[in-house]
Backbone as a chain_set.jsonl record, in Angstrom:
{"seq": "XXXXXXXXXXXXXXXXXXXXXXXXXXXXXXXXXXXXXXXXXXXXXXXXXXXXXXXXXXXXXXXXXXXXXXXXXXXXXXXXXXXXXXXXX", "coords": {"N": [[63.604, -4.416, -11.709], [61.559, -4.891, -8.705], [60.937, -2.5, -5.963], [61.758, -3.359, -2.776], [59.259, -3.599, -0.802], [59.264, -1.747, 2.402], [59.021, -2.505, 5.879], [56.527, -1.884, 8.42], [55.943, -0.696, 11.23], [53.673, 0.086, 13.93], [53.442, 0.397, 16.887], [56.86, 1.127, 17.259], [56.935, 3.28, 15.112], [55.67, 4.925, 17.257], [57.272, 4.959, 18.941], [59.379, 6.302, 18.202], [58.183, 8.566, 17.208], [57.734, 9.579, 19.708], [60.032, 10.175, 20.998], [61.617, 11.661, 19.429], [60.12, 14.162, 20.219], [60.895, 14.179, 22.559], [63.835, 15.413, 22.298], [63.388, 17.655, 20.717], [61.966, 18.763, 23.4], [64.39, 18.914, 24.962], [66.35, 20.042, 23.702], [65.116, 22.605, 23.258], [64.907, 23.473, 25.847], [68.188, 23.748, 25.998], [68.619, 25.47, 24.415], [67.338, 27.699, 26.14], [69.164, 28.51, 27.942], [70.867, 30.849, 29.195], [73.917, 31.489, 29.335], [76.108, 31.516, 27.301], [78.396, 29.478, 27.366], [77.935, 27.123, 29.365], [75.667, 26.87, 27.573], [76.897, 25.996, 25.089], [78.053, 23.479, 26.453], [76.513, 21.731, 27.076], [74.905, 21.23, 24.695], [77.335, 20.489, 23.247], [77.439, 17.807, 24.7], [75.08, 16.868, 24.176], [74.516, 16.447, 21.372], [75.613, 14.003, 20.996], [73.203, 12.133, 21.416], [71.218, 13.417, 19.66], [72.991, 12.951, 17.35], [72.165, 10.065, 17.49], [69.106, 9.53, 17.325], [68.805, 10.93, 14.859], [69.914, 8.91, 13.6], [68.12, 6.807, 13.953], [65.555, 7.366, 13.086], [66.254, 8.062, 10.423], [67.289, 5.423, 9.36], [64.92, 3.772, 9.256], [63.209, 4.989, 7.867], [64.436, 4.499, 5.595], [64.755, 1.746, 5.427], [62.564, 0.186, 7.188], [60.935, -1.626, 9.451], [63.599, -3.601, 11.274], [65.524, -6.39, 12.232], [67.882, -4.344, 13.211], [66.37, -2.205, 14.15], [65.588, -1.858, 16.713], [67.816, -2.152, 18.309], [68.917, 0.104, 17.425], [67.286, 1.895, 18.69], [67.572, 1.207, 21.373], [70.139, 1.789, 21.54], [69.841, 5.097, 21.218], [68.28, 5.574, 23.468], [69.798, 4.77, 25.836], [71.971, 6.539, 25.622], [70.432, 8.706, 25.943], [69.603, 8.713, 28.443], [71.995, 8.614, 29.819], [72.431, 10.855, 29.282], [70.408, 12.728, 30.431], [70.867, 11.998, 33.35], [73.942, 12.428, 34.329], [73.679, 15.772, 33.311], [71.764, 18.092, 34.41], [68.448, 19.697, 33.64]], "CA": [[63.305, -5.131, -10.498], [60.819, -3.942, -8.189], [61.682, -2.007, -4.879], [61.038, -4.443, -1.503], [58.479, -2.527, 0.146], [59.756, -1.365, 3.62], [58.121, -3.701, 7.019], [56.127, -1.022, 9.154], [55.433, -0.822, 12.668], [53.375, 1.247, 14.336], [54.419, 0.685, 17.856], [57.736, 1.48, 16.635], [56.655, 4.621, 14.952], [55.218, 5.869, 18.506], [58.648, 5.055, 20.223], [60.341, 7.233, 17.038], [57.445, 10.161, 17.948], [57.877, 10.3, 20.996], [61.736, 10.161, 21.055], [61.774, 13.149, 18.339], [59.567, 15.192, 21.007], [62.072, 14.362, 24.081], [64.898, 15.551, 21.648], [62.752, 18.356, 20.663], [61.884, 19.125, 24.314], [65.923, 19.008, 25.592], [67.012, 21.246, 22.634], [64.582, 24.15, 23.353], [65.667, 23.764, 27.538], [69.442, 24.513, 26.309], [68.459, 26.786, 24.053], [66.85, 28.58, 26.905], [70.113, 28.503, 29.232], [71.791, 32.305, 29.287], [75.135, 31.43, 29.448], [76.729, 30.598, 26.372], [79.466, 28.308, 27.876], [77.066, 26.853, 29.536], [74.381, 26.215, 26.83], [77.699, 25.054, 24.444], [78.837, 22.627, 26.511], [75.294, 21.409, 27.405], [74.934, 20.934, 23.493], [78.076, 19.512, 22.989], [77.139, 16.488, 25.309], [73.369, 16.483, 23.999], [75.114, 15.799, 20.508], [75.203, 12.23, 20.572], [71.398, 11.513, 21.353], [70.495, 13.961, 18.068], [72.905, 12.003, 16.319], [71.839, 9.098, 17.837], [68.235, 10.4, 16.872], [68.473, 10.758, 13.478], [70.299, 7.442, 12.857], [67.59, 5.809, 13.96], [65.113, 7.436, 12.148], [66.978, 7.958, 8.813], [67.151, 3.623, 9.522], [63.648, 3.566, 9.823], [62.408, 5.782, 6.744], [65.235, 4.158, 4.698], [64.635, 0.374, 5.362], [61.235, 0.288, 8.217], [61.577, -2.179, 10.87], [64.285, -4.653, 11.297], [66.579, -7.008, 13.362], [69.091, -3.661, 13.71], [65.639, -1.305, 14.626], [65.772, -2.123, 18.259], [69.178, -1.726, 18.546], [69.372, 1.818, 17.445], [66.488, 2.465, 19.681], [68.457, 0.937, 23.054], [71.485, 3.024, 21.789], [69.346, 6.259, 21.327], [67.448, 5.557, 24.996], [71.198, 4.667, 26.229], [72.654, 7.704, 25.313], [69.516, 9.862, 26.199], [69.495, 8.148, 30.059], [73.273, 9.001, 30.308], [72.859, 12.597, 29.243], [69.993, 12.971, 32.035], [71.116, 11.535, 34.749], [74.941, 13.386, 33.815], [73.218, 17.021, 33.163], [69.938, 18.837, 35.564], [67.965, 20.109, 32.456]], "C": [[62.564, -4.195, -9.548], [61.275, -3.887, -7.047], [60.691, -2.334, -3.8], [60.808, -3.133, -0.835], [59.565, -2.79, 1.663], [58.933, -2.312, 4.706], [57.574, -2.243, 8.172], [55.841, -1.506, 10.105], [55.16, 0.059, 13.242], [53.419, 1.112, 15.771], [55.603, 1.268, 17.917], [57.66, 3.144, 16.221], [56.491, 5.606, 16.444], [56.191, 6.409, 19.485], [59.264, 6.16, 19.279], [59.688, 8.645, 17.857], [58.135, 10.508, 18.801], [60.126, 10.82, 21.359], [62.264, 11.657, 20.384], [61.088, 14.034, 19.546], [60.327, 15.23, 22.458], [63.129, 15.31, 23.728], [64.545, 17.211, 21.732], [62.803, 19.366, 22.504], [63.442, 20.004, 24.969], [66.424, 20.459, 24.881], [66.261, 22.597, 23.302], [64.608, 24.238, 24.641], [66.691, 24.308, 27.013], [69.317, 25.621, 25.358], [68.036, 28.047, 25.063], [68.022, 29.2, 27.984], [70.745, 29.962, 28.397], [72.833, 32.101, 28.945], [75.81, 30.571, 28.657], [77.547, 29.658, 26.733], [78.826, 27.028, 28.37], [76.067, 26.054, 28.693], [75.38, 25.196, 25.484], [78.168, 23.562, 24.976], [77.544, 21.446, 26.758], [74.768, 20.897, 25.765], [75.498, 20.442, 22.835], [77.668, 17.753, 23.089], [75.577, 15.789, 24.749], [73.922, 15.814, 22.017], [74.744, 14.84, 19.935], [73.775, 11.799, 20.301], [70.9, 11.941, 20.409], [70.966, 12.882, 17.161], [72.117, 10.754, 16.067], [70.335, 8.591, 17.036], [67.835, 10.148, 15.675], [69.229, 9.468, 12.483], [68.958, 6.417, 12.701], [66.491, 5.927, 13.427], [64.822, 7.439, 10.5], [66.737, 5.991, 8.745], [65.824, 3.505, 8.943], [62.74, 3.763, 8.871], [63.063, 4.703, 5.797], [64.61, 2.645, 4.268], [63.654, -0.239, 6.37], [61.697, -0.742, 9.046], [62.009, -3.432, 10.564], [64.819, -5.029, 12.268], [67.138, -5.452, 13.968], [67.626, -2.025, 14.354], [65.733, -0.934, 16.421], [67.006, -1.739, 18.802], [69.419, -0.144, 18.284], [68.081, 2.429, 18.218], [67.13, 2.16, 21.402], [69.244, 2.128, 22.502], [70.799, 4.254, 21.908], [68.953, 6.264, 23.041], [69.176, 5.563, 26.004], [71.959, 6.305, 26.44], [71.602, 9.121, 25.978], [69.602, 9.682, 28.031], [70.733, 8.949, 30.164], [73.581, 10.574, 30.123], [71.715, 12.96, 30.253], [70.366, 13.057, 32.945], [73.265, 12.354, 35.071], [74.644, 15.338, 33.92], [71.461, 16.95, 33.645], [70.182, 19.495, 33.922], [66.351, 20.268, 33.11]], "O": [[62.794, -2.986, -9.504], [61.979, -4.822, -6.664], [59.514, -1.994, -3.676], [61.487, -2.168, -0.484], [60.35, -3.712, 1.884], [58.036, -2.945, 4.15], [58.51, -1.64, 8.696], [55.462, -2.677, 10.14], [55.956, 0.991, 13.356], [53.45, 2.295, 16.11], [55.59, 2.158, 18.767], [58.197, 4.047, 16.861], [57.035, 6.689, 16.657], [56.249, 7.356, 20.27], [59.724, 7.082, 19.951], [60.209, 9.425, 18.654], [58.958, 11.422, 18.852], [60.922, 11.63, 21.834], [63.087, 12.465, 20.814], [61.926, 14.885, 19.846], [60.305, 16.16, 23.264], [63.484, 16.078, 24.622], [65.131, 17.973, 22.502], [63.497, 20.359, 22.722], [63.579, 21.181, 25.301], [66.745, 21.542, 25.372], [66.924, 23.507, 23.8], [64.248, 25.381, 24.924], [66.68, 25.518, 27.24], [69.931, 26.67, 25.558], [68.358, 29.207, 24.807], [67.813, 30.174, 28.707], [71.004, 30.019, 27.195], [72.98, 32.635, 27.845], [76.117, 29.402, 28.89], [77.216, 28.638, 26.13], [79.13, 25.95, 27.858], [75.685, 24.912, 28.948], [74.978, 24.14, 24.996], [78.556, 22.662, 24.232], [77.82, 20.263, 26.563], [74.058, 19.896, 25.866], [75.017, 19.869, 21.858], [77.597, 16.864, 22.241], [75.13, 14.649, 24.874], [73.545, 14.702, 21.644], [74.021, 14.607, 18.966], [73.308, 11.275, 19.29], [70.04, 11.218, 19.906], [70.275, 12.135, 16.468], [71.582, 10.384, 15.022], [70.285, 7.589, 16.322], [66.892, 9.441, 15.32], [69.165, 9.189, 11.285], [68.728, 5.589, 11.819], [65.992, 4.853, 13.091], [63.914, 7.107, 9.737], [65.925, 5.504, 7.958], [65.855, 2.958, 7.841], [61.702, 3.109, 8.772], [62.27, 3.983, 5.189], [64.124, 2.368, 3.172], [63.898, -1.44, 6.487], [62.887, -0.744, 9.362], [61.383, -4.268, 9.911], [64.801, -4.33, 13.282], [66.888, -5.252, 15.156], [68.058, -1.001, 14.884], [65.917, 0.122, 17.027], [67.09, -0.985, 19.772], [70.086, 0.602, 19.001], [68.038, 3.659, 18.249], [67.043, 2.928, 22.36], [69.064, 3.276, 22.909], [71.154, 4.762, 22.972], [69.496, 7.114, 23.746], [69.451, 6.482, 26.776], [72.334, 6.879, 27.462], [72.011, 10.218, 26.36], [69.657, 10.689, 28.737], [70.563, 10.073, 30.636], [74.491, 11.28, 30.558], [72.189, 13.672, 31.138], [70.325, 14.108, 33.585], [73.567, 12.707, 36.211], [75.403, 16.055, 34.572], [70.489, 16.234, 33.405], [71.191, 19.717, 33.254], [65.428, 20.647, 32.389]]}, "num_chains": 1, "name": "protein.A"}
């Protein structure tokens, strides 16, 4: 049986980019912070949005765009808002 091509979107893709380069961005700020306690706990909380992150890409590569695409893009944006507006970075 042959394997159902994946549904692409390249809007979609751009929101993924760019999302990977916010992620990107955040990480190499707490990497920059001095104070291990500090840059741990700052990494702790940043956490979620990686996971968040790579759920929704792993989704994305795995099975390309669906009903549940959107949804793990609110939760990623969700989670990324609440660690902003929570932690100066």
């Amino acid at each position: 049986m042959a394997k159902k091509r994946r549904k692409l979107n390249k809007d979609f893709e751009k929101k993924i980019y760019s999302s990977k380069k916010n992620v990107e961005l955040v990480l190499a700020k707490i990497y920059d912070i001095d104070d291990e306690d500090i840059q741990k706990e700052y990494m702790s909380a940043f956490n979620c949005v990686v996971y968040l992150y790579d759920e929704l890409k792993e989704d994305y590569d795995q099975k390309g765009f669906s009903d549940n695409s959107e949804k793990l893009l609110t939760n990623y944006k969700n989670a990324y808002n609440l660690f902003e507006s929570e932690f100066e970075i």
